[in-house]
C-alpha positions as CSV (number, residue, x, y, z in Angstrom):
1,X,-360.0,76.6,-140.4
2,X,-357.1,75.3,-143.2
3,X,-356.7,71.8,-143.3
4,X,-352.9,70.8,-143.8
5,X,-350.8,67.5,-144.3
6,X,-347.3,67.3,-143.4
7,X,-345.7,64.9,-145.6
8,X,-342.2,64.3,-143.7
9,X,-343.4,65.5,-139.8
10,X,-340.7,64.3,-137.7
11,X,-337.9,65.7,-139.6
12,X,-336.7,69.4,-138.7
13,X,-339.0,71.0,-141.0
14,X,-342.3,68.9,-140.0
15,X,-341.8,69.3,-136.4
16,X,-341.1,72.8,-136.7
17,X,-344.3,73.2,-139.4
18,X,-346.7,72.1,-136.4
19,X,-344.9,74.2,-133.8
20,X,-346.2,76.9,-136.0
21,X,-349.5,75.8,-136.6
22,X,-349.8,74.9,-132.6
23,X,-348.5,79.1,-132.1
24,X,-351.8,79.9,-135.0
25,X,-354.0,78.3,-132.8
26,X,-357.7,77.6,-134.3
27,X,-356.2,79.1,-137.8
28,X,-354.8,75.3,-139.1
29,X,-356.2,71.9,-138.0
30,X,-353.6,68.9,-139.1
31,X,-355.6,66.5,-140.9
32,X,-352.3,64.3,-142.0
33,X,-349.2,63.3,-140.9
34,X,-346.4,61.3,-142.8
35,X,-342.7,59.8,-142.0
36,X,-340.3,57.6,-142.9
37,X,-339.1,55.3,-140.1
38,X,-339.4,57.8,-137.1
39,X,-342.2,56.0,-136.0
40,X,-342.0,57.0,-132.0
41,X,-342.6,60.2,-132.5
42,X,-345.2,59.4,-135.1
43,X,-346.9,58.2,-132.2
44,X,-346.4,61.2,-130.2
45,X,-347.9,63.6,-132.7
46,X,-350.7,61.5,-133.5
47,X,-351.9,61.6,-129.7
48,X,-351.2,65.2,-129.9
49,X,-352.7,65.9,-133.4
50,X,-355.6,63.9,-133.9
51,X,-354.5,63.4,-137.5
52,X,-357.5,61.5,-139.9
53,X,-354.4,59.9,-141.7
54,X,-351.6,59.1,-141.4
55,X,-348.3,57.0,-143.4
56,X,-345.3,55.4,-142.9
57,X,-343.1,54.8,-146.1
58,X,-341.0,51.9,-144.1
59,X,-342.9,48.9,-143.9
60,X,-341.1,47.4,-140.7
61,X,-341.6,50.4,-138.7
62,X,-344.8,50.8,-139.6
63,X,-345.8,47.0,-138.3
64,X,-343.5,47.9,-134.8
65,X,-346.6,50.5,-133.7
66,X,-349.6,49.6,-135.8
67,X,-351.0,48.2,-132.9
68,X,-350.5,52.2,-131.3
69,X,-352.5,53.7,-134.1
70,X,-356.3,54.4,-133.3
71,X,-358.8,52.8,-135.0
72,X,-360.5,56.1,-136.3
73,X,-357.0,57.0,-137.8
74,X,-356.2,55.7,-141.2
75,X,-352.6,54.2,-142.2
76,X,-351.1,53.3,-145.1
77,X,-347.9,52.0,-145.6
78,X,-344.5,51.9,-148.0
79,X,-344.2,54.4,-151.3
80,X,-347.5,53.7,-152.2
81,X,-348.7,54.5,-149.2
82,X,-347.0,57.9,-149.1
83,X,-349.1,58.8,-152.5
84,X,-352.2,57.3,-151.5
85,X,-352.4,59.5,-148.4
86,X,-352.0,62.6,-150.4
87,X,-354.7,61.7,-153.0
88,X,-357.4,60.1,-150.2
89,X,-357.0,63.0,-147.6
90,X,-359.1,66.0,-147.2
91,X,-356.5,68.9,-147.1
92,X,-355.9,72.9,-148.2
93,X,-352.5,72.9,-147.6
94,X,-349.6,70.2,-148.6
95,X,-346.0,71.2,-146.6
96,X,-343.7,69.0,-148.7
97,X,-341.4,68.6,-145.8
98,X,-339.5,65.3,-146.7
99,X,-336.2,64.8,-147.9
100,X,-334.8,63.2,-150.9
101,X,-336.5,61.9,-154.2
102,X,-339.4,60.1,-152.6
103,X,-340.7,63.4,-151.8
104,X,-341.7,64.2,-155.5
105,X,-344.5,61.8,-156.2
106,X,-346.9,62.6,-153.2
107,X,-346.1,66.3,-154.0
108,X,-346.9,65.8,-157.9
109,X,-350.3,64.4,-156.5
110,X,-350.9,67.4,-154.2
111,X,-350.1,69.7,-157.0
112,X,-352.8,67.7,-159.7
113,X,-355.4,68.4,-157.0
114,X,-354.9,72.4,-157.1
115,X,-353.8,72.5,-153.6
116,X,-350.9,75.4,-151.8
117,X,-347.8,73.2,-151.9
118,X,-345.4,74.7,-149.0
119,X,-342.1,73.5,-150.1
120,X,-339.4,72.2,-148.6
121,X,-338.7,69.3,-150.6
122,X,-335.7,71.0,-153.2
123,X,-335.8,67.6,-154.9
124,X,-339.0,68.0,-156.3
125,X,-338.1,70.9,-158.8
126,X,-334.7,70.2,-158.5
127,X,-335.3,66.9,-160.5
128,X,-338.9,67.3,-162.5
129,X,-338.7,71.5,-162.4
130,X,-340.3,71.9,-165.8
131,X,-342.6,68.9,-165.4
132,X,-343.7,70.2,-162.1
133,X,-344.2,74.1,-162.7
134,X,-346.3,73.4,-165.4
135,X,-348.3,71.2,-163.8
136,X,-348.8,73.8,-161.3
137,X,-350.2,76.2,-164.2
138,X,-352.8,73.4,-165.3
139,X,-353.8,72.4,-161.9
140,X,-353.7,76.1,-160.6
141,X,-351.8,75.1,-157.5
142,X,-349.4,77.6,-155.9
143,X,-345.7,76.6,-154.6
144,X,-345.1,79.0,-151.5
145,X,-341.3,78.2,-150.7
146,X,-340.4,77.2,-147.3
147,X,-336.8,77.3,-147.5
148,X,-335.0,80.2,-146.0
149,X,-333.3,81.3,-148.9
150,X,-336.2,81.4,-151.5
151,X,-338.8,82.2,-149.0
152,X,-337.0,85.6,-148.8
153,X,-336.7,86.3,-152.3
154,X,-340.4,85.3,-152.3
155,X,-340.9,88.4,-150.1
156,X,-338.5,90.4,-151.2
157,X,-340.6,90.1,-154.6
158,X,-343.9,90.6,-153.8
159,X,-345.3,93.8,-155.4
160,X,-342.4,93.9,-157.8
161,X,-342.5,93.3,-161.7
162,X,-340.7,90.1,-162.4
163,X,-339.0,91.9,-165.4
164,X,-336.8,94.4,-163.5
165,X,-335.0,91.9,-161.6
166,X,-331.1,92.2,-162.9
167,X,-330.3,89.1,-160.2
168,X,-331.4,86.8,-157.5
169,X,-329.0,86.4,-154.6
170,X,-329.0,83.3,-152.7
171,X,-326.6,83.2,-149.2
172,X,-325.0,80.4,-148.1
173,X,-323.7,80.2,-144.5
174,X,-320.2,78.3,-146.2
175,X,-320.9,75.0,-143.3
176,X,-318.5,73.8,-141.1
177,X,-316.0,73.9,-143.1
178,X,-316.1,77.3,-144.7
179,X,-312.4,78.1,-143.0
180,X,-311.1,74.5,-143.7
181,X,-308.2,73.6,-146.4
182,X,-309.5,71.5,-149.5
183,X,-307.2,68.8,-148.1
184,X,-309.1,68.8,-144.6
185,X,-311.7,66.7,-146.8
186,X,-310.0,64.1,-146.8
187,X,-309.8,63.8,-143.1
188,X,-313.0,65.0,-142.5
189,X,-315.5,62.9,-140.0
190,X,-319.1,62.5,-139.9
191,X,-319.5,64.2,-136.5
192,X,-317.6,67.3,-137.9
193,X,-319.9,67.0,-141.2
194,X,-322.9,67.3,-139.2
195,X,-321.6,70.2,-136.9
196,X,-323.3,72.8,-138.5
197,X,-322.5,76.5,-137.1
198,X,-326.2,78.0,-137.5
199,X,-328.7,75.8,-138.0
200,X,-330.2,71.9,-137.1
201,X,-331.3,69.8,-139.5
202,X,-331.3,66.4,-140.6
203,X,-328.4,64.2,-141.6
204,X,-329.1,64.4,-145.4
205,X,-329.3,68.5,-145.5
206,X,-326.3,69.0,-143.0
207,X,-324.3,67.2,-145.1
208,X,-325.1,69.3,-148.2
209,X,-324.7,72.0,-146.5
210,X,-321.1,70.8,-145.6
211,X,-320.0,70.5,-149.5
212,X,-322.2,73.1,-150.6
213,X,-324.6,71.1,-152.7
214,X,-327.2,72.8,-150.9
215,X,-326.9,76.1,-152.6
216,X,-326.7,74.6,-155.8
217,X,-329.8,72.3,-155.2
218,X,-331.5,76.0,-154.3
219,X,-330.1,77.0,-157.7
220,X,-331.7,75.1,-159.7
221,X,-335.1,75.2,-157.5
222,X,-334.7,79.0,-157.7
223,X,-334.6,79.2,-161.6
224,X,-337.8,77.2,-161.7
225,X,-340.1,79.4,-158.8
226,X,-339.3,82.5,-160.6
227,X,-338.4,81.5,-164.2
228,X,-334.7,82.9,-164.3
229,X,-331.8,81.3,-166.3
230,X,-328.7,80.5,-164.0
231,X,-326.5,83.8,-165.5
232,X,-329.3,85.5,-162.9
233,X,-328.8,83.3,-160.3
234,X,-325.5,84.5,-157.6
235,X,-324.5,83.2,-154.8
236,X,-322.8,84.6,-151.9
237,X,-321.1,83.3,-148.5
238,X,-322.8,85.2,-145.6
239,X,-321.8,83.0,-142.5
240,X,-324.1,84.6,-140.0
241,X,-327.2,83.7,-141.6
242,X,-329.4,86.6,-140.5
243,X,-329.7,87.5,-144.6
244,X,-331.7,84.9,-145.9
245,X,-331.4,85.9,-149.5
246,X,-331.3,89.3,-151.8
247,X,-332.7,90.3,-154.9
248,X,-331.1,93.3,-157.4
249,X,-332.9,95.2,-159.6
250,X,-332.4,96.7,-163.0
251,X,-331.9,100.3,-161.4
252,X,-329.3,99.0,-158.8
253,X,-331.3,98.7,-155.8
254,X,-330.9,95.8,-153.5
255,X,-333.4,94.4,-151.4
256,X,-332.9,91.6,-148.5
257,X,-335.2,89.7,-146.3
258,X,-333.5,89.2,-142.8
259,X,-334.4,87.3,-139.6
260,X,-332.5,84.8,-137.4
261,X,-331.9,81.4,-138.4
262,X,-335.7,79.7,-137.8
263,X,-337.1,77.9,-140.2
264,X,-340.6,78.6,-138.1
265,X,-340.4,81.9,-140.0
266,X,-340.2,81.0,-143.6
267,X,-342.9,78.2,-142.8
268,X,-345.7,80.3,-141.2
269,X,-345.5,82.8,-144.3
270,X,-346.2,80.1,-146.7
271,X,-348.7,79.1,-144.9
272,X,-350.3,82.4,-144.0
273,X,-349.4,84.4,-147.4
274,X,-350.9,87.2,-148.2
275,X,-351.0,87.4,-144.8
276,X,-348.6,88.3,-141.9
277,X,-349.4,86.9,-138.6
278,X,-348.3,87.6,-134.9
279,X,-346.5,85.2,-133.2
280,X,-344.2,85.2,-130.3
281,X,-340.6,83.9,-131.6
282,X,-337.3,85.7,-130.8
283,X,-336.7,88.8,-132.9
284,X,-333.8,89.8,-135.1
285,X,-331.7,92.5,-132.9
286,X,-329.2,94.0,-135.0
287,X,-327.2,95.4,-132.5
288,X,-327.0,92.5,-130.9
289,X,-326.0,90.6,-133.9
290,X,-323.4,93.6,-135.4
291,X,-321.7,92.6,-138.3
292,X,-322.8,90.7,-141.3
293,X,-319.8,89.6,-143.6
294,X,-320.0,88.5,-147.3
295,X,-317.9,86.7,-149.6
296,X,-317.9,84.9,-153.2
297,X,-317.7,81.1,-152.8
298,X,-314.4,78.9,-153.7
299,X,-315.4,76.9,-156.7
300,X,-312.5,75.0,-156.6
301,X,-313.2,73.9,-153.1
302,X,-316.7,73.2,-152.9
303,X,-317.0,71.7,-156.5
304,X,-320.3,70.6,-155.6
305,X,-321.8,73.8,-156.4
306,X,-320.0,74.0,-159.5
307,X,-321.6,70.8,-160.5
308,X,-325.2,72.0,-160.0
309,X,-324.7,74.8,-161.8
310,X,-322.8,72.6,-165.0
311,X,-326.1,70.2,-164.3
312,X,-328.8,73.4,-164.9
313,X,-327.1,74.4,-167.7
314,X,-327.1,71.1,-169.2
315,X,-330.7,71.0,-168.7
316,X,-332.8,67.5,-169.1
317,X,-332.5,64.9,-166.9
318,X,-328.7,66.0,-165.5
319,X,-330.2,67.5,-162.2
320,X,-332.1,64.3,-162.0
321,X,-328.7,62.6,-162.3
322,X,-327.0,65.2,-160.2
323,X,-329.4,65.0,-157.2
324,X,-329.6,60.7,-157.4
325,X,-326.0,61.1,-156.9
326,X,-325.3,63.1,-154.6
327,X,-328.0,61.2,-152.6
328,X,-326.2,57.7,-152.7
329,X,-322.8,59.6,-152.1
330,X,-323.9,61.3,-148.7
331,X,-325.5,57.9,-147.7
332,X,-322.4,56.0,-148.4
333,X,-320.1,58.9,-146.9
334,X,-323.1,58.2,-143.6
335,X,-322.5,54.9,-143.3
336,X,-318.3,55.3,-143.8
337,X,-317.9,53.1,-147.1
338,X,-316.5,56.6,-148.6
339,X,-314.2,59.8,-147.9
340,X,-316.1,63.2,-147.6
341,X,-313.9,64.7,-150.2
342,X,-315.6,61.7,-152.7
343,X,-318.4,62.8,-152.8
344,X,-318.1,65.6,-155.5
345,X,-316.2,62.9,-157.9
346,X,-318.5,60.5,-157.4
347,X,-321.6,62.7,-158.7
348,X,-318.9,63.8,-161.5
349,X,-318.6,60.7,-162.7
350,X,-322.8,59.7,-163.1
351,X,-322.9,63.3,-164.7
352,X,-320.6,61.7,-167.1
353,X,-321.8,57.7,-167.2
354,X,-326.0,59.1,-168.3
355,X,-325.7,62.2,-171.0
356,X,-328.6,64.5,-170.4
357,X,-331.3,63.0,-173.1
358,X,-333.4,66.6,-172.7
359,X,-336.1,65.2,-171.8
360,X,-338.1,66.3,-168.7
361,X,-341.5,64.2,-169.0
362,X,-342.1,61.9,-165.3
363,X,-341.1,58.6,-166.9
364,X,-337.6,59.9,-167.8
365,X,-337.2,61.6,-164.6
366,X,-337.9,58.1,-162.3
367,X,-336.0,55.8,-165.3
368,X,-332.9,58.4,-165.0
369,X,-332.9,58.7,-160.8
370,X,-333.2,54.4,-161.1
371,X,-329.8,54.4,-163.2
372,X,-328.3,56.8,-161.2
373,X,-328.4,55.3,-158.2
374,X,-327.8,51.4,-159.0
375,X,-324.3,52.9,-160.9
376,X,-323.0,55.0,-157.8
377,X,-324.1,52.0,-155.6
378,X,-321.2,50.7,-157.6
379,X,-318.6,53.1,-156.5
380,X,-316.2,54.0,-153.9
């Protein structure tokens, strides 16, 4: 039996992550959980779970149930906490299923203990990619990728020579607002942000989705799982979903991972890889489904995926800036202080405040991600 810790369990990815380890059965025993303020459903899944461990990054929350929390089960509290858990706990398997930057330091400490890192956290080598993939190489831990998009060129790669691959080909469903005017930006409302056409997911994620920043996060995560420079690195609008990602090779062939829009699918195979296991979730009927459509994405419109890729080229500490950014802007564009159509000129405008100093070593990375935020905290 494969001990795993969830860090990040109540958000889409966590609660779907033990929905698959519940349909493996006696395969996966959860061993630790971890959230940020969600703290009622915490609950739940610890009555459910039987965790060993278990922490809460917000202090308040974590004092509202403390009392709730068995006396056999371990809890630790605040940032520190979050780190702690993943250096004390007994686990084979680390799903790195919380958003944002605090993501990265409980992952780095999974990753110095040699464990399988299932990632879902983009952040982690979005901001500290060549910090964290050689890491990996010293520590001998594996990064299985649990989002959709580089889960399937994970697949689609396996067996294949690394070397023969003319280009990776990541889809984007286009959000919401794929057939929207530039203009309807700067109308747009929260609600009709967060109305994504395919799939449910948390605020943060939706939102990126929305402006595109998504993609280009999974850019620059995709040029450090498989070691490929951005001029290798395509993406394509594919609003139905159902192709997860591509991959072309030198001789012209093209091949695709497809499935419906479940994130329990991508999440079981990094957990079961080599393997493929049975499970009962609704299959992909084509004939059902019928057309799948494909077009090149409007640069000019989403300029958020523009930026990503200016940011990877760049190199350094810019998609440490970039991501910091583009953080603080969706929070403030959450909480109404700014327009949806700011949010691309905001992250513009750090990328222009902190010069990339090419250096990719931790300290940088957390000194660059401070800055970044305190100066777009400044902005409207």
């Amino acid at each position: 039996m494969k001990k795993v810790f969830i860090l990040g369990s109540t958000g889409s990815i966590g609660v779907n992550s033990l929905k698959v380890i519940e349909n493996l059965n006696d395969e996966f025993k959860v061993i630790g959980l971890t959230v940020n303020s969600n703290v009622d459903l915490l609950v739940e899944q610890i009555k459910k779970y039987n965790p060993e461990i278990v922490a809460i990054r917000d202090k308040s929350s974590a004092e509202k149930i403390k009392d709730l929390v068995p006396n056999d089960v371990k809890l630790f509290t605040g940032e520190k906490g979050l780190i702690e858990a993943a250096v004390s706990c007994d686990y084979d398997i680390f799903i790195g299923a919380m958003v944002g930057f605090a993501g990265l330091a409980p992952t780095i400490e999974a990753i110095k203990r040699g464990k399988r890192i299932a990632l879902a956290n983009k952040e982690t080598l979005v901001v500290a990619g060549e910090f964290v993939t050689n890491l990996c190489r010293e520590n001998q831990a594996e990064i299985l990728p649990v989002d959709s998009e580089h889960s399937a060129i994970y697949q689609c790669l396996v067996g294949e020579n690394l070397s023969e691959v003319e280009k990776l080909i990541l889809t984007a469903s286009g959000g919401p607002f794929l057939n929207k005017e530039k203009s309807f930006f700067d109308i747009a409302t929260i609600d009709e942000a967060l109305n994504h056409p395919n799939w449910k997911m948390g605020n943060k994620i939706t939102i990126d989705s929305a402006t595109l920043m998504n993609k280009g996060l999974e850019v620059i995560e995709a040029k450090w799982l498989f070691g490929l420079p951005k001029e290798k690195i395509d993406v394509v609008i594919h609003p139905q979903s159902i192709i997860h990602s591509l991959v072309q090779f030198v001789d012209g062939s093209v091949k695709a991972q497809l499935g419906l829009p479940d994130m329990k699918l991508p999440i079981q195979y990094a957990l079961t890889f080599p393997n493929r296991t049975q499970n009962y979730f609704t299959r992909t009927d084509l004939t059902e489904i019928g057309t799948l459509t494909f077009t090149k994405p409007d640069y000019s419109k989403f300029e958020c995926l523009k930026l990503a890729y200016d940011a990877l080229e760049c190199g350094g500490t810019a998609p440490c800036v970039l991501n910091a950014a583009n953080e603080i802007a969706v929070d403030k564009f959450l909480k109404k202080e700014i327009k949806f159509s700011h949010i691309p000129g905001i992250i513009y405008s750090a990328l222009n405040k902190f010069v990339s100093n090419g250096l990719s070593d931790l300290e940088s990375i957390f000194e660059y991600d401070k800055k970044t935020r305190e100066y777009v905290r400044t902005l409207n």
